[in-house]
SEZALUM-740355 format. One record per atom (N, C-alpha, C): residue in one letter; residue number from 1; atom name; y, x, z. Coordinates in steps of 0.02 Angstrom, whole numbers, plus 50000, padded with zeros to 5 digits. Layout:
<recs>
 aa   i at    py    px    pz
  a NUM CA     Y     X     Z
...
</recs>
This chain:
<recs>
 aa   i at    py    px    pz
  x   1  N 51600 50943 50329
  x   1 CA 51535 50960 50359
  x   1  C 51483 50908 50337
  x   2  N 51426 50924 50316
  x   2 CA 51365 50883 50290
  x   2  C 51332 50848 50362
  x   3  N 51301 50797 50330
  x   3 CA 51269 50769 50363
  x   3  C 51195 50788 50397
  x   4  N 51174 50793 50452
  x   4 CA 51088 50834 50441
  x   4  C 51052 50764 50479
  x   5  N 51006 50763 50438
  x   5 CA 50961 50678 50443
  x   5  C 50902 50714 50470
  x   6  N 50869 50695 50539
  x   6 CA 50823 50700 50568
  x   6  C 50771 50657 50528
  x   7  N 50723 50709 50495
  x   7 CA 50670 50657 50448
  x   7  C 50591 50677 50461
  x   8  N 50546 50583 50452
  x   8 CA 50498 50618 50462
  x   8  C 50464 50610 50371
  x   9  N 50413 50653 50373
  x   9 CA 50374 50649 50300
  x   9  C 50316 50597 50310
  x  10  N 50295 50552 50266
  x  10 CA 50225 50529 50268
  x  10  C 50186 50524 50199
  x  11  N 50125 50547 50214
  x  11 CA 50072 50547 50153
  x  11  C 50039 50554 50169
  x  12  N 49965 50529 50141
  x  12 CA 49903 50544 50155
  x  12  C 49880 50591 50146
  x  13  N 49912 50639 50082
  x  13 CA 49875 50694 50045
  x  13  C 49910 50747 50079
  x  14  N 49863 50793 50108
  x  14 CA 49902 50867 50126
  x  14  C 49924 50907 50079
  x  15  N 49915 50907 50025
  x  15 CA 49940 50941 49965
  x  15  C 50007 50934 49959
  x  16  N 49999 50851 49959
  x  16 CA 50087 50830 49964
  x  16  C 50139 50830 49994
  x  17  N 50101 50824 50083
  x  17 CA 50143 50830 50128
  x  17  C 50189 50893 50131
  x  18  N 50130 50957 50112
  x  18 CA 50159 51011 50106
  x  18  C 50200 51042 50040
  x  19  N 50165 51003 50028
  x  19 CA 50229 51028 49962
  x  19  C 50319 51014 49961
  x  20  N 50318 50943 49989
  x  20 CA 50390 50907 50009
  x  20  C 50407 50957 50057
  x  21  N 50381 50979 50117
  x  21 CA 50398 51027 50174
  x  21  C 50427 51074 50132
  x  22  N 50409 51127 50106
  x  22 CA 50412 51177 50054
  x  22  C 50479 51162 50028
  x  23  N 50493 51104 49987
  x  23 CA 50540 51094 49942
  x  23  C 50574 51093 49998
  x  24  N 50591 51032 50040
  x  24 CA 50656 51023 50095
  x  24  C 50664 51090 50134
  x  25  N 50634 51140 50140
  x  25 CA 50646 51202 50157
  x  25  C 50733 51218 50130
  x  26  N 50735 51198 50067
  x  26 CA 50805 51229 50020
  x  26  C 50870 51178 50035
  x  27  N 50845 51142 50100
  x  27 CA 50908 51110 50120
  x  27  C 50897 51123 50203
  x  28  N 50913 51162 50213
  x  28 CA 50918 51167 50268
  x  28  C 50966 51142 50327
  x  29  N 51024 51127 50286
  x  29 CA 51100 51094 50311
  x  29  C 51087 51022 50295
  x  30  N 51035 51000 50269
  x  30 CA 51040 50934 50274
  x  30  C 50965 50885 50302
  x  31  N 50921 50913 50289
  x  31 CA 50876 50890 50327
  x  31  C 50841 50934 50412
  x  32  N 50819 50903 50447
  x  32 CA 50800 50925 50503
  x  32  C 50733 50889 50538
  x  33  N 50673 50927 50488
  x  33 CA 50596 50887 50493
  x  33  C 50562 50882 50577
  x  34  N 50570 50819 50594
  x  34 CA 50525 50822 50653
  x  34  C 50467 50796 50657
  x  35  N 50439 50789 50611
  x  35 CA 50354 50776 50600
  x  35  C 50342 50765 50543
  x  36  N 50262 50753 50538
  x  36 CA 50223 50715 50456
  x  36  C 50189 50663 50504
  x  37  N 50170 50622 50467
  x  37 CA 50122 50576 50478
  x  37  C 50075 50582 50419
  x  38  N 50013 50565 50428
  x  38 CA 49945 50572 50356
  x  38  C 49932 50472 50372
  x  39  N 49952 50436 50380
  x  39 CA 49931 50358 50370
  x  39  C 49998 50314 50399
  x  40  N 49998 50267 50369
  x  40 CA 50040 50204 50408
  x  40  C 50054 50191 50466
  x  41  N 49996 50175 50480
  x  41 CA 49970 50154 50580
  x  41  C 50018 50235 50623
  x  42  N 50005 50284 50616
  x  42 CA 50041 50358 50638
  x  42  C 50087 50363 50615
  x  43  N 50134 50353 50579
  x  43 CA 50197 50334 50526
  x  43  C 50217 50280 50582
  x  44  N 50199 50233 50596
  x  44 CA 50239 50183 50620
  x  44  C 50235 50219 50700
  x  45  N 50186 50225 50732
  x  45 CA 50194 50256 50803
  x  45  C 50249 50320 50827
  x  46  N 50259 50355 50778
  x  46 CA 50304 50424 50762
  x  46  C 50369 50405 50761
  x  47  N 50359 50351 50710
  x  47 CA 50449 50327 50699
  x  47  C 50458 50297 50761
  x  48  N 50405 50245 50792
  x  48 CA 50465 50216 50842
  x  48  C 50474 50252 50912
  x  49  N 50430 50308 50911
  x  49 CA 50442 50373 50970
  x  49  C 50493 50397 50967
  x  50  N 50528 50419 50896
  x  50 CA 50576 50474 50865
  x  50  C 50637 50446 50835
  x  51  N 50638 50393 50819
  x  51 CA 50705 50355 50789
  x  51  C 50713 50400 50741
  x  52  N 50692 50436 50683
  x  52 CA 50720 50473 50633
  x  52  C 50787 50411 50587
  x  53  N 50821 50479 50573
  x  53 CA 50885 50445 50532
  x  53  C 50828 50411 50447
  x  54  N 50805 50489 50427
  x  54 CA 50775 50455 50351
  x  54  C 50701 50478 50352
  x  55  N 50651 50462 50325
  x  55 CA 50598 50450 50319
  x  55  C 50553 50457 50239
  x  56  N 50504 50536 50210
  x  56 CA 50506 50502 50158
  x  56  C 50426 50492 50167
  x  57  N 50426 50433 50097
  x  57 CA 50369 50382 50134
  x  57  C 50317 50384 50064
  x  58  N 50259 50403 50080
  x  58 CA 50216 50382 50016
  x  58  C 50206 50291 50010
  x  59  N 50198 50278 49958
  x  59 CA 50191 50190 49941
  x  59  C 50100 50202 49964
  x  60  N 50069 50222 49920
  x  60 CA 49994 50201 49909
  x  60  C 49954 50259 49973
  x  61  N 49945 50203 50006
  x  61 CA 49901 50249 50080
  x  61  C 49851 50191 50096
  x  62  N 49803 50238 50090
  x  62 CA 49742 50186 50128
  x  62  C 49745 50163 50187
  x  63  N 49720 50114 50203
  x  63 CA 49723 50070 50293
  x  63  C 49785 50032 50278
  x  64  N 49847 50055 50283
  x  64 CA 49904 50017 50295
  x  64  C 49946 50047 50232
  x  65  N 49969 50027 50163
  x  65 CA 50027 50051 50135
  x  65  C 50110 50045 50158
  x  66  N 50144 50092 50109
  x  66 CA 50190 50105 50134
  x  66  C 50247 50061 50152
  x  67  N 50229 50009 50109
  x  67 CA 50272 49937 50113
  x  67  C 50247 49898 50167
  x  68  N 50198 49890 50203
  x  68 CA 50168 49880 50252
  x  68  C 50177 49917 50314
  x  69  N 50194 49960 50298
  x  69 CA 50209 49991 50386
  x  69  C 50264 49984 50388
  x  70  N 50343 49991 50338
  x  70 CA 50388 49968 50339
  x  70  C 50418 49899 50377
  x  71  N 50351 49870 50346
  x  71 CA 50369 49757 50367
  x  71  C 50348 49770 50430
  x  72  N 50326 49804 50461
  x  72 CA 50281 49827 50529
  x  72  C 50355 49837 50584
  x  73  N 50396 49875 50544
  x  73 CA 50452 49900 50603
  x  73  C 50518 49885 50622
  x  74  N 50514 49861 50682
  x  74 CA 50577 49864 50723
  x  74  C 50641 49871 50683
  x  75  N 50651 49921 50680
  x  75 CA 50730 49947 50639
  x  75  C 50695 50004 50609
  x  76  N 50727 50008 50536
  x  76 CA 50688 50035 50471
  x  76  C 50756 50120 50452
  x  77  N 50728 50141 50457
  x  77 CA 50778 50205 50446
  x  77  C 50777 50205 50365
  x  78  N 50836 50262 50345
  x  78 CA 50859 50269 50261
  x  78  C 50786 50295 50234
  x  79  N 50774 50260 50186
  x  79 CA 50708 50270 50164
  x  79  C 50699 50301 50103
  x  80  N 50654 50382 50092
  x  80 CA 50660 50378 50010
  x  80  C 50592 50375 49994
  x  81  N 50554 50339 49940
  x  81 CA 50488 50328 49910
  x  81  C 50457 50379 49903
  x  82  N 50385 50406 49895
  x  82 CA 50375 50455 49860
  x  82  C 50292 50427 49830
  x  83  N 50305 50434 49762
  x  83 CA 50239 50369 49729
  x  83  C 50212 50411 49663
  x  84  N 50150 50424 49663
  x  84 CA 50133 50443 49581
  x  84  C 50111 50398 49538
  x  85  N 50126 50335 49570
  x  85 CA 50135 50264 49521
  x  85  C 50200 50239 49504
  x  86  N 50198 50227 49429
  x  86 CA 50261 50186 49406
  x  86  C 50263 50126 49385
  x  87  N 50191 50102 49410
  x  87 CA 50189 50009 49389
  x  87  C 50235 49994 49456
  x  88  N 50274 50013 49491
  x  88 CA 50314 49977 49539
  x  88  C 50367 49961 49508
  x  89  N 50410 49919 49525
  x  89 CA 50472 49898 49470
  x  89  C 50538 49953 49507
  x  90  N 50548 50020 49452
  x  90 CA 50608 50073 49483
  x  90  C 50638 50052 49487
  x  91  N 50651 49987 49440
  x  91 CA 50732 49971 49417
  x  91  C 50757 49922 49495
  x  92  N 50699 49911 49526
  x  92 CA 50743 49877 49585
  x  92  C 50759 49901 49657
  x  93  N 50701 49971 49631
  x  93 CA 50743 50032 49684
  x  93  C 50798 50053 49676
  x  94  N 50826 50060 49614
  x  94 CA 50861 50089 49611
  x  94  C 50932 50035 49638
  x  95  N 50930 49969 49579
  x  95 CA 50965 49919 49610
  x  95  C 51000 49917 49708
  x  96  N 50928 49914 49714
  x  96 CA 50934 49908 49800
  x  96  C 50952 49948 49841
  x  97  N 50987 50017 49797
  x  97 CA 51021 50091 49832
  x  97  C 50969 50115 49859
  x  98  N 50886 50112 49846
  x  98 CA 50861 50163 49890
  x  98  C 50836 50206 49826
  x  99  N 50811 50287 49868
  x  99 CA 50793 50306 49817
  x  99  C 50719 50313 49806
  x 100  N 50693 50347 49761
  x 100 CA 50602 50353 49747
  x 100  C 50594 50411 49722
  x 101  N 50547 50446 49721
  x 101 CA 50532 50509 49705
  x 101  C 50462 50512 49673
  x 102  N 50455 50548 49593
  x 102 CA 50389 50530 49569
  x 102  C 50339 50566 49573
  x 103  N 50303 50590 49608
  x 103 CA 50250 50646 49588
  x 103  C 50234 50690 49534
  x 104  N 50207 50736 49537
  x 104 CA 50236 50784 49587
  x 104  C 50316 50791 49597
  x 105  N 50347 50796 49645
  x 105 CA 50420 50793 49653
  x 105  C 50433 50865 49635
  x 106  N 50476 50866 49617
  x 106 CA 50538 50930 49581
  x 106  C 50561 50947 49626
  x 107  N 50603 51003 49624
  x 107 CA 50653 51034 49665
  x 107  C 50726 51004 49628
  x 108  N 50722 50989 49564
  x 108 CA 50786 50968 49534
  x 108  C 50811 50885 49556
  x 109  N 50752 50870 49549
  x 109 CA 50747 50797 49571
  x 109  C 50754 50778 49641
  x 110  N 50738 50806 49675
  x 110 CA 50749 50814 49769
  x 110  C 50836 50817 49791
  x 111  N 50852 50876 49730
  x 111 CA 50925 50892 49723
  x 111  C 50964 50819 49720
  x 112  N 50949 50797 49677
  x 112 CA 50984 50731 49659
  x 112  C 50973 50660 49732
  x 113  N 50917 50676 49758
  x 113 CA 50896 50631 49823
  x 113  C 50947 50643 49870
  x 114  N 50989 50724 49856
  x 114 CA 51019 50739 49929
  x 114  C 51067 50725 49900
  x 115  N 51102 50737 49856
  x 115 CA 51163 50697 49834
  x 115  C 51193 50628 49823
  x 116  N 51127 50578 49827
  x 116 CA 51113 50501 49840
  x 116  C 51155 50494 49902
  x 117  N 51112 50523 49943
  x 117 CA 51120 50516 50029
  x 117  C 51192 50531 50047
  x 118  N 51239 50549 50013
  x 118 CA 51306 50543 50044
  x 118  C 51337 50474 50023
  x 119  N 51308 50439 49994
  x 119 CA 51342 50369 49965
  x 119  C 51282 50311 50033
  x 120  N 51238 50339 50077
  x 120 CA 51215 50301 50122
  x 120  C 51244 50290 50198
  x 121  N 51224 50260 50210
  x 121 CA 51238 50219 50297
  x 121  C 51177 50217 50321
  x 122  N 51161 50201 50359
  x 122 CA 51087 50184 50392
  x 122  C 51091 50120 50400
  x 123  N 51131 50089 50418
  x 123 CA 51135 50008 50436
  x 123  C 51130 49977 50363
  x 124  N 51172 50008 50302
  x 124 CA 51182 49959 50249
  x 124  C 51089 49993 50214
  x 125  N 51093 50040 50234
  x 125 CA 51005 50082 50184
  x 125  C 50944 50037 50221
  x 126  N 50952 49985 50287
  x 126 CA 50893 49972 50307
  x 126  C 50887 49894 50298
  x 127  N 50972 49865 50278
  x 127 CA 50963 49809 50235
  x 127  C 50930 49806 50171
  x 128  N 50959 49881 50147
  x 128 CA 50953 49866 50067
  x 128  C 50852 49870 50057
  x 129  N 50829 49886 50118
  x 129 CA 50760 49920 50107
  x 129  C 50715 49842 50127
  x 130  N 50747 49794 50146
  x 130 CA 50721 49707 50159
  x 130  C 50733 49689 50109
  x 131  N 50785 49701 50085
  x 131 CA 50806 49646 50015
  x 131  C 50752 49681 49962
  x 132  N 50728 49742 49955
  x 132 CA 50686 49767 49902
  x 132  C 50633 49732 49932
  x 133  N 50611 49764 49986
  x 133 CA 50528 49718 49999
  x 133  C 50537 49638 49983
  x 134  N 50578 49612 49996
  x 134 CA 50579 49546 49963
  x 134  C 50592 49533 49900
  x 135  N 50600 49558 49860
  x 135 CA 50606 49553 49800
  x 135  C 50559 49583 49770
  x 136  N 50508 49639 49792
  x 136 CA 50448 49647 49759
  x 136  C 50396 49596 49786
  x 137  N 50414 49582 49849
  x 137 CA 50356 49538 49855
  x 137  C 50368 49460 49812
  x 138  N 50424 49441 49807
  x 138 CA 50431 49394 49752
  x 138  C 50400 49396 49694
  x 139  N 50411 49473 49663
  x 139 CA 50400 49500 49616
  x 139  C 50307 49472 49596
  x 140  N 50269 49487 49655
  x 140 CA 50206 49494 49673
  x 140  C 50176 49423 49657
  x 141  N 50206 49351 49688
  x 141 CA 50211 49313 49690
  x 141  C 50227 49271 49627
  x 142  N 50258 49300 49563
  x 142 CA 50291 49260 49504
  x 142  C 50226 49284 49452
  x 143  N 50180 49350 49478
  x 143 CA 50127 49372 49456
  x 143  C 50050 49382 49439
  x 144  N 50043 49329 49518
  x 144 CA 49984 49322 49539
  x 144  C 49942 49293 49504
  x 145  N 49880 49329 49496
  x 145 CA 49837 49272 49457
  x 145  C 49809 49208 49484
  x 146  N 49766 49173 49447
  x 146 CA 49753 49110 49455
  x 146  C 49674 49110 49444
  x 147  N 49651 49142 49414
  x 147 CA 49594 49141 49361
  x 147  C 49573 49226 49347
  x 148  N 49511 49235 49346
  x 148 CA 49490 49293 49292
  x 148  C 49447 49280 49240
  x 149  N 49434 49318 49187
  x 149 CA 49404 49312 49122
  x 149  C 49351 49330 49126
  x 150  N 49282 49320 49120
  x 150 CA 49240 49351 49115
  x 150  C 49196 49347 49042
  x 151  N 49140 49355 49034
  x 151 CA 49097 49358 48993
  x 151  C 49016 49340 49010
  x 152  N 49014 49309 48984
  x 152 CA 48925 49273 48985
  x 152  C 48911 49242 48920
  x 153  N 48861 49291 48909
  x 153 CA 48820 49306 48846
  x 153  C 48877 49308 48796
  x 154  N 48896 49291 48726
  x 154 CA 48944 49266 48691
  x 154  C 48996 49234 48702
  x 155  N 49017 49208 48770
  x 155 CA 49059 49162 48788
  x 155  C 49091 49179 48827
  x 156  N 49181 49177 48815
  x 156 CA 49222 49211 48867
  x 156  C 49246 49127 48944
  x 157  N 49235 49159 49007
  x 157 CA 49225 49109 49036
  x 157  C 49288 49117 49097
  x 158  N 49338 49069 49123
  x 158 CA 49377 49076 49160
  x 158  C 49353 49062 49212
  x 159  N 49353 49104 49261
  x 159 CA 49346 49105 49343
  x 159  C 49394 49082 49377
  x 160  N 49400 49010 49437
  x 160 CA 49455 49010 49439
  x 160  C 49448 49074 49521
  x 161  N 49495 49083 49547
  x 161 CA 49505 49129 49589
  x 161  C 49483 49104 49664
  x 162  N 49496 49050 49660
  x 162 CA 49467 49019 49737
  x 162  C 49398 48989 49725
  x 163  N 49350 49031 49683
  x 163 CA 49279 49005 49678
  x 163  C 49252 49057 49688
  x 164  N 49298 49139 49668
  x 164 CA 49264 49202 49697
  x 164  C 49254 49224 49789
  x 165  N 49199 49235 49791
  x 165 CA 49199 49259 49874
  x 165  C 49215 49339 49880
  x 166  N 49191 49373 49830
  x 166 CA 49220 49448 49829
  x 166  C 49211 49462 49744
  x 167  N 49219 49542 49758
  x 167 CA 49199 49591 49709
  x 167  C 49184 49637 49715
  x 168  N 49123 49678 49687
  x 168 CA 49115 49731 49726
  x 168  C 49092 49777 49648
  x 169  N 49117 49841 49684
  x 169 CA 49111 49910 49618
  x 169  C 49049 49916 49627
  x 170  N 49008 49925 49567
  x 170 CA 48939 49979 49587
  x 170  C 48934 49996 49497
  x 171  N 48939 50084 49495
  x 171 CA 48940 50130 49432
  x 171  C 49005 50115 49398
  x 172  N 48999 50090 49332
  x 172 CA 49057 50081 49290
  x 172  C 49084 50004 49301
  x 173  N 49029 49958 49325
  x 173 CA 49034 49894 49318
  x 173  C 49082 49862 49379
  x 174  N 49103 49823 49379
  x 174 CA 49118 49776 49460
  x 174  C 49082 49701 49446
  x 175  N 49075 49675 49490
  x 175 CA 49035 49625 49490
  x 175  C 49088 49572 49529
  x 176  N 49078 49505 49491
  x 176 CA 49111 49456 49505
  x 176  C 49089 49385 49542
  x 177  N 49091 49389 49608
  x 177 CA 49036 49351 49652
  x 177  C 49078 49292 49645
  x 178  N 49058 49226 49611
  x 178 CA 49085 49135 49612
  x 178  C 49035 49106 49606
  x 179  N 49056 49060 49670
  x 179 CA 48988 48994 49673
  x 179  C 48929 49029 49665
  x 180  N 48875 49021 49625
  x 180 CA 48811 49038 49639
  x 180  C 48812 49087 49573
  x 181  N 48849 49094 49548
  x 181 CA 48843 49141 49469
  x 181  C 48878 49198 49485
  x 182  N 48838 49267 49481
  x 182 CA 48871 49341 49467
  x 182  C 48902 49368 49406
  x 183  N 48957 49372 49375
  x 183 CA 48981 49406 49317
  x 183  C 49003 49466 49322
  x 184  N 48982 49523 49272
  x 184 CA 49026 49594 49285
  x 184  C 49088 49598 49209
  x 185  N 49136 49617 49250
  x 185 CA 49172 49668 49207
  x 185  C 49184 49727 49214
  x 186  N 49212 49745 49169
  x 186 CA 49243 49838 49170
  x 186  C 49310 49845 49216
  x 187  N 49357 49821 49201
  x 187 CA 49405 49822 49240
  x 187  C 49382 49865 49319
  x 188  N 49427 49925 49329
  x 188 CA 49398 49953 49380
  x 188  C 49415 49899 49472
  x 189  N 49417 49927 49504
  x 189 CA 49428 49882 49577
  x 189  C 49509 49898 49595
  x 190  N 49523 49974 49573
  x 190 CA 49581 49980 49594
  x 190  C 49639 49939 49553
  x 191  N 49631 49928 49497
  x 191 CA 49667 49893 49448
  x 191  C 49680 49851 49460
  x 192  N 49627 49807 49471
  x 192 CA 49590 49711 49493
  x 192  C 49641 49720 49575
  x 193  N 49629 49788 49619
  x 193 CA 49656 49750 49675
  x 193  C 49744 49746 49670
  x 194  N 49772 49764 49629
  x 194 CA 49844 49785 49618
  x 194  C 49866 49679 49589
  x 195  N 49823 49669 49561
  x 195 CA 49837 49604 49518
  x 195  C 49818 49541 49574
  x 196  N 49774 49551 49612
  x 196 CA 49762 49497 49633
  x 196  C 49804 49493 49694
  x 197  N 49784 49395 49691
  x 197 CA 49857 49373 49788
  x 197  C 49841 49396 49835
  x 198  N 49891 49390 49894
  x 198 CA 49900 49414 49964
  x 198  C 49803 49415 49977
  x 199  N 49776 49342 49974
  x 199 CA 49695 49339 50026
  x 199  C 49661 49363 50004
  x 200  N 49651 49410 49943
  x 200 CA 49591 49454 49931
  x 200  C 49635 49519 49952
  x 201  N 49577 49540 50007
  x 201 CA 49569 49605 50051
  x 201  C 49523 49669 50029
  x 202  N 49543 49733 50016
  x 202 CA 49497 49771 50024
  x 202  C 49466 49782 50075
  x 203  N 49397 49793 50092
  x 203 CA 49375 49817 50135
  x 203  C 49352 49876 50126
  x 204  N 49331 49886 50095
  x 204 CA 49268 49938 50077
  x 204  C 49314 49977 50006
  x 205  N 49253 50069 49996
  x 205 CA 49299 50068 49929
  x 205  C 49281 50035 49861
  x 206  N 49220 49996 49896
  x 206 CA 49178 49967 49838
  x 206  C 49183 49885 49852
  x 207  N 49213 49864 49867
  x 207 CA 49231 49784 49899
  x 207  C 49279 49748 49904
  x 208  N 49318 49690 49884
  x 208 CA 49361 49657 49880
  x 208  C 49344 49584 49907
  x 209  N 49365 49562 49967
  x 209 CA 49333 49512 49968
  x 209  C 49371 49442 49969
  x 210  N 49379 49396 49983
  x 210 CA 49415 49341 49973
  x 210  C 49434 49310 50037
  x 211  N 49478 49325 50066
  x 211 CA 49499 49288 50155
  x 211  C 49463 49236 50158
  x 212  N 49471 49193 50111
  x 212 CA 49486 49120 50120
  x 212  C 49414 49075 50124
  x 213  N 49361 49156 50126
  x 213 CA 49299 49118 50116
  x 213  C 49257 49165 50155
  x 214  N 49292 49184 50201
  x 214 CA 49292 49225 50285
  x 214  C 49249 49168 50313
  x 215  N 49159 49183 50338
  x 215 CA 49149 49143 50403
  x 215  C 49131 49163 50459
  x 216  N 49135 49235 50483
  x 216 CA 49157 49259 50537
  x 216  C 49150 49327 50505
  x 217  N 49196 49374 50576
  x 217 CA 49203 49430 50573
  x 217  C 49163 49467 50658
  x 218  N 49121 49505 50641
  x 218 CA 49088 49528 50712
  x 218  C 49096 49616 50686
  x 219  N 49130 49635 50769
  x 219 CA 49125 49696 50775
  x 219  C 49063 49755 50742
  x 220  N 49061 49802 50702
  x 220 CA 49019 49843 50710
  x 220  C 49036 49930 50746
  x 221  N 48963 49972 50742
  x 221 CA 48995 50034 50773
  x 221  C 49019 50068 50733
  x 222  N 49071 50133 50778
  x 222 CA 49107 50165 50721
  x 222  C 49177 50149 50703
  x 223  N 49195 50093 50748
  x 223 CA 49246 50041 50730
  x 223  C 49251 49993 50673
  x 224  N 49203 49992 50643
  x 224 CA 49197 49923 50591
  x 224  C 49180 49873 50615
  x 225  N 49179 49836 50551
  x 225 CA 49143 49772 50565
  x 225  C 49106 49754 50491
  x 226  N 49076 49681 50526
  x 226 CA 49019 49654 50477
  x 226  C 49075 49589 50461
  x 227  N 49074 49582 50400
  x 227 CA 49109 49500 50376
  x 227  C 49053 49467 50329
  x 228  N 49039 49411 50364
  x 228 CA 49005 49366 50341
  x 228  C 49031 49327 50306
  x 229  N 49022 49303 50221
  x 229 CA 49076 49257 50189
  x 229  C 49026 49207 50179
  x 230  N 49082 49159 50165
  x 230 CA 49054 49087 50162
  x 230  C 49023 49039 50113
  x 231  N 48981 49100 50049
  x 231 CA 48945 49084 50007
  x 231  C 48891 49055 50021
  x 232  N 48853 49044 49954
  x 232 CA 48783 49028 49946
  x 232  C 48733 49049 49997
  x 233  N 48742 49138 49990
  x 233 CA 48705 49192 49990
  x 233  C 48717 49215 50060
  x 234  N 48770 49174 50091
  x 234 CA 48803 49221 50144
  x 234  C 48812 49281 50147
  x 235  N 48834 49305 50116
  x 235 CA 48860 49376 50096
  x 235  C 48868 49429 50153
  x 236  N 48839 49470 50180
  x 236 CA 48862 49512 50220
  x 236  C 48871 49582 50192
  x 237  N 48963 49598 50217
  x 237 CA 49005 49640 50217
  x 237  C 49018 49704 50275
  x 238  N 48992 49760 50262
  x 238 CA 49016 49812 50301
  x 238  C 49078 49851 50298
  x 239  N 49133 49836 50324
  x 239 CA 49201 49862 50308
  x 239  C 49173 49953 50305
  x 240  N 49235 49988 50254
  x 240 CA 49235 50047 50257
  x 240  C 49282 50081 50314
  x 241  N 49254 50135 50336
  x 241 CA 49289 50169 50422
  x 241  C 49384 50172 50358
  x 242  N 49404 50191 50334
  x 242 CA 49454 50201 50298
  x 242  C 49497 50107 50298
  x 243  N 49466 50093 50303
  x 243 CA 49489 50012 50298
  x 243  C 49489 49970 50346
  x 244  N 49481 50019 50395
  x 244 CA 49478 49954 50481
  x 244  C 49547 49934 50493
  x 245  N 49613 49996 50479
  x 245 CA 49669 49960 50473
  x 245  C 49697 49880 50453
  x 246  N 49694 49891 50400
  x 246 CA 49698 49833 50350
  x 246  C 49665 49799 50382
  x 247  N 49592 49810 50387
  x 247 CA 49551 49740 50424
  x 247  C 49579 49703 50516
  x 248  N 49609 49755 50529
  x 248 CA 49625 49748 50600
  x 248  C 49687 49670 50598
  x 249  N 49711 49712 50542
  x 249 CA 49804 49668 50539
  x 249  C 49788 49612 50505
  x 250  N 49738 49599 50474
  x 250 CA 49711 49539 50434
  x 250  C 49691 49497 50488
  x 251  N 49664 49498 50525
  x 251 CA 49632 49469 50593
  x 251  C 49658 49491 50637
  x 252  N 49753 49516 50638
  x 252 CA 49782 49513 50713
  x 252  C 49746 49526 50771
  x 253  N 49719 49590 50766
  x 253 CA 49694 49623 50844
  x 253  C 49717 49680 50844
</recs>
């Protein structure tokens, strides 16, 4: 007799959510869906209402990602990925017995997810799902930059990273706020935010800003807030409503 894993789905995108629904339809003897979640923050409230056995989880979600609501919980159920990015390192999903699923997911490929799941436990699948987050976050850490490159006039110029207070997108350009000098590059924000350490925060979808040069944070309406950084210019920052998460857990409230 098969196993039937009480699971919940999470993704931001309704396209996706429903599409996985759809597919797990053709297992009916083995999965048994008791919700979606569309964000992290509802992902984590769901799971610890419901205790699901497995969980599948989008990585890239605005407010809180998927590796983030994970480090968030209590006891972590059998987890499978579901990512339309492959700059994540597979090879240590795979290593770490969990599985991942690439966008758009297959029906052939799903096949192979349910045949994974008879070689799992829940106790040994929620170790193996710490030892991965620690090892990508290592990963993260052996990576981090130090410096960015910029350009002024003819001359390529190194930024070191704790002289930037943010960055912010506007058209094709992003702009590179250090000390009293603005530089733009091309490099888009989403790129730049994948590379840079733990203290630069998105706030905004046009904003990256630098923790470490945080000089206060005051409530605004709507549930945002205003972050004042600790430049020249004093910089004032209006978080985006999509990013109060993140901003919440950054400042533990």
């Amino acid at each position: 007799m098969s196993t039937k894993y009480s699971t919940i789905i999470i993704d931001d995108e309704p396209p996706a959510r429903d599409r996985l629904l759809k597919l797990l339809g053709n297992f009916p003897e083995t999965f048994h869906i008791l919700d979606v979640a569309k964000n992290g923050r509802e992902a984590k409230q769901k799971i610890e209402a419901s205790n699901p056995d497995l969980i599948f989880l989008d990585i890239e979600m605005p407010e809180v990602s998927g590796f983030d609501m994970l480090k968030r919980l209590k006891t972590i159920p059998i987890v499978i990925f579901c990512t339309a990015y492959d700059q994540y390192s597979l090879k240590a999903f795979e290593t770490n017995s969990v599985d991942y699923l690439l966008k758009p997911v297959s029906l052939e490929r799903l096949q192979q997810s349910v045949n994974k799941l008879k070689l799992f436990s829940k106790n040994n699948a929620s170790q193996n799902i710490l030892e991965l987050l620690t090892e990508l976050s290592l990963q993260k850490e052996v990576k981090k930059m130090t410096s960015i490159t910029v350009k002024k006039g003819e001359k390529l110029v190194f930024v070191k990273l704790e002289d930037v207070s943010h960055f912010k997108a506007d058209e094709r350009y992003v702009s590179v706020h250090a000390n009293n000098d603005n530089y733009l590059i091309e490099e888009p924000l989403s790129q730049l935010e994948q590379k840079l350490p733990d203290n630069f925060l998105r706030v905004h979808r046009a904003v990256i800003i630098n923790t470490e040069q945080v000089k206060e944070v005051q409530k605004y309406f709507n549930s945002r807030f205003v972050i004042t950084l600790n430049n020249k210019k004093k910089s004032s920052i209006t978080t985006g409503r999509s990013y109060n998460e993140a901003v919440k857990i950054w400042i533990n409230i």
